[in-house]
C-alpha positions in Angstrom: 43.0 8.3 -19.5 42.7 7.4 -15.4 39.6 7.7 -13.5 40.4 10.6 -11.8 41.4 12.6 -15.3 38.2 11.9 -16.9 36.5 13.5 -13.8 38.6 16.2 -13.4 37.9 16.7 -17.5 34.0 16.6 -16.7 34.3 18.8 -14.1 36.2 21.6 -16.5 33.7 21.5 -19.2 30.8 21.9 -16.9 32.3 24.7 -14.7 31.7 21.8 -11.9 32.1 23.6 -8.1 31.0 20.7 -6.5 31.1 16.6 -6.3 28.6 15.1 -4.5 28.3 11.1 -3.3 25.2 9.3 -3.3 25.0 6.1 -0.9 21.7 4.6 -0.2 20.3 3.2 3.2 19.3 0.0 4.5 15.4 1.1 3.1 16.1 1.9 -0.1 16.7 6.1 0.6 19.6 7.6 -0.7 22.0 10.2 1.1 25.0 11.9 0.1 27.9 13.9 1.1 29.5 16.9 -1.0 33.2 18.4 -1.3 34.3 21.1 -3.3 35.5 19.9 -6.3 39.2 21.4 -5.3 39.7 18.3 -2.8 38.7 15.6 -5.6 41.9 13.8 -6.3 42.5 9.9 -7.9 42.9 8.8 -3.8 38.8 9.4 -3.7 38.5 6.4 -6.2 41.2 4.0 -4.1 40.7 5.2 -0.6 36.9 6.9 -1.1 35.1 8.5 1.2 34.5 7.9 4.9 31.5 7.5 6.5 29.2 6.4 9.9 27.4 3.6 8.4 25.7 2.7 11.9 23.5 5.2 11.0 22.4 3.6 7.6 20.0 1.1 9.8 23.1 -2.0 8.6 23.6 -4.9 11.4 26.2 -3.4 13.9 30.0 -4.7 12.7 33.1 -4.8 14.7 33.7 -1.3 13.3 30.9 1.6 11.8 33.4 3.2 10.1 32.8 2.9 6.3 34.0 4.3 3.0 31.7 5.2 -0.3 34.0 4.4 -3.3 32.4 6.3 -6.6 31.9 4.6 -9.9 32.9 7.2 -12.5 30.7 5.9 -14.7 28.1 6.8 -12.7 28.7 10.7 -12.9 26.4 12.8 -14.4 25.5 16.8 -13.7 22.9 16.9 -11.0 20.3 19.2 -12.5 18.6 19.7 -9.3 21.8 21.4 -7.6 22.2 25.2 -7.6 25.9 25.3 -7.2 27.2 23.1 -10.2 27.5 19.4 -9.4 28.6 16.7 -10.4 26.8 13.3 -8.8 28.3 9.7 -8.4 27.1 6.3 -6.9 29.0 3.7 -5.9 29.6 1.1 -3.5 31.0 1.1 0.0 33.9 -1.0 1.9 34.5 -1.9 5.3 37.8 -0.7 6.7 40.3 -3.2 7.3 43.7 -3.5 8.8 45.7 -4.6 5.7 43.0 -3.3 3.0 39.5 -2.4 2.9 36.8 -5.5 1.7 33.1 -4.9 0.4 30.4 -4.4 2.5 28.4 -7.7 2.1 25.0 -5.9 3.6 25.5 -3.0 1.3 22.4 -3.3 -1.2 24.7 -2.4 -4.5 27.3 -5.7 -2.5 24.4 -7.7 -2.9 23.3 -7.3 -6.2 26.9 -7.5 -7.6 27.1 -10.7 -6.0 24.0 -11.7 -7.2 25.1 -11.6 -10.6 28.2 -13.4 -10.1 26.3 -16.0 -8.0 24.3 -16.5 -12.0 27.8 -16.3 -13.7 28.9 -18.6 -11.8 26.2 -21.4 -12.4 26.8 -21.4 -16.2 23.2 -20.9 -16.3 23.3 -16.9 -17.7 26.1 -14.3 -17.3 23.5 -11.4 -17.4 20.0 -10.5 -16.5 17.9 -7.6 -18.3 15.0 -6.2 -16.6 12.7 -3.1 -17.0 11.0 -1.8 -14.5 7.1 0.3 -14.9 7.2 3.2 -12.1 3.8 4.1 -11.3 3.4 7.2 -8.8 0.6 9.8 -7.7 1.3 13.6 -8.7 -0.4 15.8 -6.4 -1.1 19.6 -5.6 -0.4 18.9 -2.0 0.2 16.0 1.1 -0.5 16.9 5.0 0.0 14.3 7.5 0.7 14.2 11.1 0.5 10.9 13.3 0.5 12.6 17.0 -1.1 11.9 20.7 -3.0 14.6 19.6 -4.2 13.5 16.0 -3.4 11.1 13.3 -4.7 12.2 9.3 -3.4 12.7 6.2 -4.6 15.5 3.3 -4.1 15.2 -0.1 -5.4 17.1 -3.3 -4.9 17.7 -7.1 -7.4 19.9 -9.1 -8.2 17.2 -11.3 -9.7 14.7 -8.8 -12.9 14.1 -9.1 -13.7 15.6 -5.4 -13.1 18.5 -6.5 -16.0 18.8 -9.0 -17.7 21.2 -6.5 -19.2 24.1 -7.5 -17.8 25.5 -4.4 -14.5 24.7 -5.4 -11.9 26.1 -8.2 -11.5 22.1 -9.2 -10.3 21.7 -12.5 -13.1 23.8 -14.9 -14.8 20.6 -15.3 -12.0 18.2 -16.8 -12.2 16.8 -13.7 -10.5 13.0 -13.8 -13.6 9.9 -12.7 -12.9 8.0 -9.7 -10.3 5.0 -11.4 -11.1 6.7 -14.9 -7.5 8.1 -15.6 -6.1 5.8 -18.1 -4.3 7.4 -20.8 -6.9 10.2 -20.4 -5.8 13.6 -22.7 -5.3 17.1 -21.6 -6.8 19.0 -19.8 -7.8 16.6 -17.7 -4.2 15.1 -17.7 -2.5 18.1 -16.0 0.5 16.4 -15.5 1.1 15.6 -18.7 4.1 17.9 -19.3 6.0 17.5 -16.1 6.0 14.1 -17.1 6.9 15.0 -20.6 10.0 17.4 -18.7 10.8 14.3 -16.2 11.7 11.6 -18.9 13.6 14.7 -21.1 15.9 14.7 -17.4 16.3 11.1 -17.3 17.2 10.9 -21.2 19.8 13.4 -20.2 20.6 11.1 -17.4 21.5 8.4 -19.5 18.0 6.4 -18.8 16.2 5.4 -21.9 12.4 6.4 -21.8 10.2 3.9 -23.6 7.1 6.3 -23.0 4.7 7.5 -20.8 1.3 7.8 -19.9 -1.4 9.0 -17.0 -2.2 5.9 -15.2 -5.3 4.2 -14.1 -5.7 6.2 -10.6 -8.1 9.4 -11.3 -6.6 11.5 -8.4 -3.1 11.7 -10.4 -1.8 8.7 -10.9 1.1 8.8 -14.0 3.5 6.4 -15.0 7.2 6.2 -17.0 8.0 3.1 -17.7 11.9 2.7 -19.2 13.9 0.4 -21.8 15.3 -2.5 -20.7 18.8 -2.7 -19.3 21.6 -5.0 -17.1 20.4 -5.3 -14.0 22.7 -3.9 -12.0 22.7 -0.6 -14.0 18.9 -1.0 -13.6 19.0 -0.5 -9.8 21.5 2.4 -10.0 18.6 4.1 -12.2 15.7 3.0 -10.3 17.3 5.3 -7.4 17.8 8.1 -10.3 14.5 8.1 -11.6 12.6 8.3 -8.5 15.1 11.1 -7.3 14.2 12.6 -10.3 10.6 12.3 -10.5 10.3 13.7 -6.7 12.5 16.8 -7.3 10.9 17.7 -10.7 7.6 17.5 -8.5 9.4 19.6 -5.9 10.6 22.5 -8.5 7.0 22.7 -9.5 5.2 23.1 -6.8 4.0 19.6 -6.5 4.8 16.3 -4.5 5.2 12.8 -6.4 4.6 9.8 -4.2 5.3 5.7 -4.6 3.3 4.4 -2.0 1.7 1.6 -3.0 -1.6 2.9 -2.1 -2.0 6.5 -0.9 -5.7 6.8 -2.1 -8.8 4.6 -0.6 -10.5 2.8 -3.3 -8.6 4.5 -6.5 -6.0 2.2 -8.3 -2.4 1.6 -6.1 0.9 2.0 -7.6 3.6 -1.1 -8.3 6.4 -1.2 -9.8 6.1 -4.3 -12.1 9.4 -5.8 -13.3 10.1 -7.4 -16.7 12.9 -9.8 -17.0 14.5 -12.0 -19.1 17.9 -13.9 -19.1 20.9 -13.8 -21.5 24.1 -16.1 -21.8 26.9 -14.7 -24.4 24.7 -12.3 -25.8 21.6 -14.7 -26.7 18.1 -14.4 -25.1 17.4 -17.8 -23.2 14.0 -16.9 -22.5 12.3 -17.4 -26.0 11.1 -21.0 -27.6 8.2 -21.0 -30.3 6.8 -23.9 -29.4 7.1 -23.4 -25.9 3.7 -21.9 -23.9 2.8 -18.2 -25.0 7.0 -18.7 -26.4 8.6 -19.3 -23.3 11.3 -21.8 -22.9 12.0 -24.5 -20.4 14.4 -22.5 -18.2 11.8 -19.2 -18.4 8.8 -21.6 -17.2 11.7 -22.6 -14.7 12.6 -19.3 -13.5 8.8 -18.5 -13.3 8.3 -21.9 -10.7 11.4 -20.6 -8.9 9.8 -16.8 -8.8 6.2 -18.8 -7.7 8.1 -21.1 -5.0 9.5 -18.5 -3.1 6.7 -15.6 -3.9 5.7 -15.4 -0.1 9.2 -14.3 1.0 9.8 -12.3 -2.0 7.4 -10.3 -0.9 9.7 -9.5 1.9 11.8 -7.9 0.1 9.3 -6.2 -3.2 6.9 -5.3 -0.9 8.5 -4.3 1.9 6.0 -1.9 3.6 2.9 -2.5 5.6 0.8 0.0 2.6 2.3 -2.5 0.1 -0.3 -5.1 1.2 -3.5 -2.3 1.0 -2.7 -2.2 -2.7 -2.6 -6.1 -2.7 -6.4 -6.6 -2.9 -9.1 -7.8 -5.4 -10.6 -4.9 -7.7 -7.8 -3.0 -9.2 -6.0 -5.1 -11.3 -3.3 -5.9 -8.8 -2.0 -9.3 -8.4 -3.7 -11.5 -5.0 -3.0 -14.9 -6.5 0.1 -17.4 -7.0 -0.2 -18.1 -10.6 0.8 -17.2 -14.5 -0.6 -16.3 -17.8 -0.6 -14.9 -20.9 -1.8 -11.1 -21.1 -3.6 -11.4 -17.5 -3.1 -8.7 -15.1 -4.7 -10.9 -12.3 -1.4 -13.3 -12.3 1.3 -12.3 -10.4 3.2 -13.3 -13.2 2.2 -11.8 -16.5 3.4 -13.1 -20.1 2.9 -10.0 -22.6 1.6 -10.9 -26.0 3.4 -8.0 -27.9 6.2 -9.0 -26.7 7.1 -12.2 -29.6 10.5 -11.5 -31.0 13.8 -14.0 -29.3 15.1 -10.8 -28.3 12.4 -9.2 -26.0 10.6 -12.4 -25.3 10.1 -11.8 -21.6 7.5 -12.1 -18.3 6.6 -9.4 -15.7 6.3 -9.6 -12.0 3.7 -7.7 -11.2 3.7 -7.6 -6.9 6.7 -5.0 -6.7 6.3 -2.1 -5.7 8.6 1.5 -5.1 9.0 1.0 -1.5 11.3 -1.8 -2.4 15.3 -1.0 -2.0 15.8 -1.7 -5.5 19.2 -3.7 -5.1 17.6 -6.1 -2.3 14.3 -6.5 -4.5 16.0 -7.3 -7.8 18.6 -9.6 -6.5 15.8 -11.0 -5.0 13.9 -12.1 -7.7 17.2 -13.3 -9.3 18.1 -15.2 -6.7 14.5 -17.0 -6.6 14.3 -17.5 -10.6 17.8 -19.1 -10.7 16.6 -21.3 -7.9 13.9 -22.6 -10.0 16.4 -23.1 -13.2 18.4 -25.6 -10.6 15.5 -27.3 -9.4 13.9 -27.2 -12.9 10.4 -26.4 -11.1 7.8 -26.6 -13.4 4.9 -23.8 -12.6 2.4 -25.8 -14.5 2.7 -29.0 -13.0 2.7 -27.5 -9.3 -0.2 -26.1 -10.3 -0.2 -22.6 -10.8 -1.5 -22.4 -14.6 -1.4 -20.8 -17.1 -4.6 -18.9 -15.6 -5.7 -18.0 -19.1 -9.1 -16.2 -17.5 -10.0 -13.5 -15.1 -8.8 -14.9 -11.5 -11.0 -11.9 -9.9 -14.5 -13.8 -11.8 -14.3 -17.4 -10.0 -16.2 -18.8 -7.3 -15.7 -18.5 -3.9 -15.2 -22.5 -3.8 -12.6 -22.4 -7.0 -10.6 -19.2 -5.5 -10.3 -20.9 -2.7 -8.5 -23.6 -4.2 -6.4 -21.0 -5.8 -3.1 -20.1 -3.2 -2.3 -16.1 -2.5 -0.2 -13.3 -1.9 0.8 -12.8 1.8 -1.9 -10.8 3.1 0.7 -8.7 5.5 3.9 -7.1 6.0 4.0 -9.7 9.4 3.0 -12.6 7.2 6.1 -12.1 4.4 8.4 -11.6 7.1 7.1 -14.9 8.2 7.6 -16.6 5.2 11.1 -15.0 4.4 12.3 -16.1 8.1 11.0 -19.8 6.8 12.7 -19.5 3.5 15.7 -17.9 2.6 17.9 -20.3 1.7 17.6 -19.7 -1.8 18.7 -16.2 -0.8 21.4 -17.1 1.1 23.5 -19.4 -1.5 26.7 -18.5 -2.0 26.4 -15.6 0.7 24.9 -13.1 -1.5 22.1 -12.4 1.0 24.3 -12.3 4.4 22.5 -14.0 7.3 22.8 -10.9 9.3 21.4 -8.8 6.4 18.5 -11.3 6.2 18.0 -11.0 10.4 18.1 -7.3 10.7 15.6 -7.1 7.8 13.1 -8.7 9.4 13.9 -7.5 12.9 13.5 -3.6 11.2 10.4 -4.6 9.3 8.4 -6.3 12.2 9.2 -3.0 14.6 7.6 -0.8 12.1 5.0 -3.4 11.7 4.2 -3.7 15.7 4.7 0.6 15.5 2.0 1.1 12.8 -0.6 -1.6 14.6 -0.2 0.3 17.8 -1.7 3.6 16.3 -5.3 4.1 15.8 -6.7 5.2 12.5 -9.4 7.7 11.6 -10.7 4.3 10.2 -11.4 3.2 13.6 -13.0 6.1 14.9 -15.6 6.1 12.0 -16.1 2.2 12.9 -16.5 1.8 16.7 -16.1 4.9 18.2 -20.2 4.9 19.2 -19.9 1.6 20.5 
């Protein structure tokens, strides 16, 4: 059975009225573009659909026009849709004379090129990761950044602000200030949306491994999901969060990733656990290796270490990423690695014991990151690290076996860190990328329009002042 016949097939059993394509932007946002399900034929899959992509924020090409080809094994019912729909990703081509060639800045391009970049090594021929999605659920969000005013309002009735007696609050199961983890109903009122999100992935196709309110009082939940290829992983991270947001949306709520929408409560990341396979065998685990790591893990943690400032680049690619970077709430400020230490940057579970999920986390990503860009990333960096065979121990970066937030001032400062700023990982990407660069799976251009985007909104965001500022010199 073609492509185009199992579609169609879909399409009767659902009482389909509508396909819809879902492409995703420069940043990491998706868009799409819908036809009636009368004008889907088997050309969509060879000739696909065509497209603007100037507008996608890619470098400029000798041509804009695009085309989205769908993966069919991408399509699912979108649930969200009132008319039925059937949803597809994909990639996207660049229209040529004699035939159309992949996109190389396209983010899904990249990662698919990543992974035949490690195939190509002999090193692995597939990378598993599983990714932890922390968000904040809330009743409401205002903001408005104008000549007139810049603020931003948020609420949920089980903050603890809202224990006023002048207030309808939450009938006293009000959540603590950073006292929401895995706290019970009724203080957990999100508990079944979250309950009604992961039932919409499962029927997605995305395996739930569980989840849980998070650490943040104000709302903070997170779903974290069973490990999968990575490729197929950054086709779901884009599924989950458009999930999560328009389950929010039906219910009256809004669900946000930013790293760190709420002064002084816990921020949000998006930590990523990884480990390498190579015909079906986990190359991570060795029992007499440190905490069970192998060789080429510990190598592919001094690869992720090396390069960790200009990752950051690319997991952290917001200028709120870096407010959730800071000592206090068990984010990651320091270059180093360890056993069951949420300090690290790079964490070694200890429940994890078994060849077969023997694994790390990095913990510095965060949602803001394009998913494909971040993840091939990381690949890219821990494969660099396998070549070089860089040993993360003997440059000095552990195993930090204690609590990095209880040293000195004299030893921490002998301990190196996370860039402190958007401006200062673009630095260190600009300074090294090679590693990113190898075999053209990050395109120069791609890398050079990345940082020339980043650094505007950077200089855009330092330009406008802050209720922060007001409160701090405005008597002066």
């Amino acid at each position: 059975m073609d492509k185009s016949t199992e579609i169609r097939k879909l399409c009767e059993e659902k009482q389909i009225r509508m396909i819809d394509f879902k492409m995703t932007d420069i940043d990491g946002r998706w868009r799409h573009i819908t036809i009636p399900v009368e004008r889907f034929d088997e050309n969509i899959f060879v000739y696909g659909i065509g497209f603007d992509g100037s507008n996608y924020g890619y470098a400029p090409i000798e041509k804009s026009d695009m085309v989205f080809l769908p993966d069919p094994a991408t399509a699912c019912v979108d649930p969200f849709a009132e008319v039925p729909t059937l949803t597809m990703c994909g990639n996207v081509c660049v229209i040529g004379k004699e035939e159309n060639k992949p996109f190389d800045q396209y983010p899904k391009n990249v990662t698919l090129r990543a992974v035949e970049y490690m195939r190509e090594s002999g090193i692995a021929d597939s990378m598993v990761i599983g990714p932890e999605f922390e968000f904040y659920l809330f009743d409401k969000a205002r903001f408005e950044v104008s000549p007139r005013q810049c603020a931003y309002q948020i609420d949920t009735r089980q903050a603890a602000w809202n224990r006023s007696i002048d207030g309808s609050g939450n009938n006293g199961y009000e959540v603590p200030h950073q006292g929401g983890y895995h706290v019970a109903a009724p203080q957990d009122v999100g508990y079944d949306l979250r309950s009604r999100i992961c039932m919409a992935m499962e029927n997605w196709g995305i395996k739930v491994k569980y989840h849980h309110h998070e650490v943040g009082g104000p709302g903070q939940m997170e779903i974290e999901v069973e490990l999968a290829d990575m490729p197929e992983m950054a086709d779901n991270t884009m599924i989950i969060k458009y999930i999560i947001k328009n389950m929010a949306a039906k219910e009256g709520k809004t669900a946000t990733f930013l790293p760190k929408p709420i002064y002084q409560e816990a921020g949000s990341g998006m930590h990523v656990h990884m480990l390498l396979k190579k015909d079906g065998k986990p190359l991570f685990y060795d029992e007499n290796g440190y905490s069970g790591l192998s060789k080429t893990a510990h190598y592919f943690i001094g690869g992720l270490l090396t390069h960790i400032a200009s990752l950051c680049a690319f997991t952290n690619p917001s200028t709120n990423s870096f407010k959730r970077l800071v000592p206090g709430y068990e984010a990651p400020v320091t270059i180093g690695y360890a056993t069951s230490n949420r300090s690290a940057v790079i964490r070694i579970p200890a429940y994890a014991k078994s060849p077969e999920t023997k694994r790390f986390e990095l913990r510095n990503p965060d949602a803001t990151a394009n998913p494909y860009y971040a993840y091939a990333a990381i690949l890219m960096a821990g494969l660099d690290g396998i070549e070089k065979q860089i040993d993360p121990s003997a440059m000095g970066w552990g195993p930090y076996d204690f609590n990095l937030y209880t040293l000195s001032a004299q030893e921490q400062e002998k301990i190196k860190g996370l860039p402190k700023s958007l401006e200062e990982a673009l630095d260190a990407l600009e300074a090294d990328h090679d590693y990113l660069t190898k075999n053209g799976v990050f395109p120069q251009r791609l890398i050079d329009v990345w940082v020339s985007r980043k650094r505007a909104e950077a200089r855009q965001l330092s330009e406008i002042p802050t209720p922060a500022e007001f409160a701090m010199y405005y008597d002066l």
